[in-house]
Phi, psi and omega in degrees: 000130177219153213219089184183185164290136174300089172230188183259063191281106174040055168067003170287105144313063202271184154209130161297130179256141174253008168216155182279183186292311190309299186287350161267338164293307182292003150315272187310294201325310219287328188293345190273345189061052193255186162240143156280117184263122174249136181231111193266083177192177201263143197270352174253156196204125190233316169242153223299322193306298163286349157320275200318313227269354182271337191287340188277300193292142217276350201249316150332297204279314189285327157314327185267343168291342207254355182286006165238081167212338212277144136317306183205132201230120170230107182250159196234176184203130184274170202279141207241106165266151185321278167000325175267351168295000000 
């Protein structure tokens, strides 16, 4: 779901979003009369060190106990331009 403006970003046919991300999950949660989990971490991990070391954080590690609970899953990705790869 994207909720926003049309604009032309480095020649890119994009939509600006005007409202955050966050706040339309805990949007949608509260009409399903759901709770929102935010899990603030990269969905790839290539080294063994920082695995251990996001899986160690207490606000991570409770988010990840609850994924076989989950219902509804909405993941996101911040915008990647070629140039930055």
């Amino acid at each position: 779901m994207l909720i926003g403006r049309r604009t032309n970003h480095r020649g890119l046919n994009q939509m600006a979003l005007d409202i955050n991300a966050i706040d339309l999950v805990r949007r949608v949660a509260e009409r399903c009369d759901a709770e929102s989990h935010v899990l603030y971490a990269p969905a790839i991990i290539r080294d063994q060190n920082a695995r251990e070391a996001l899986l160690a954080d207490v606000n991570i590690h409770k988010t990840i106990t609850m994924f076989d609970r989950v219902n509804v899953a909405l993941s996101g990705m911040a915008l990647i331009f070629q140039d930055s790869i």
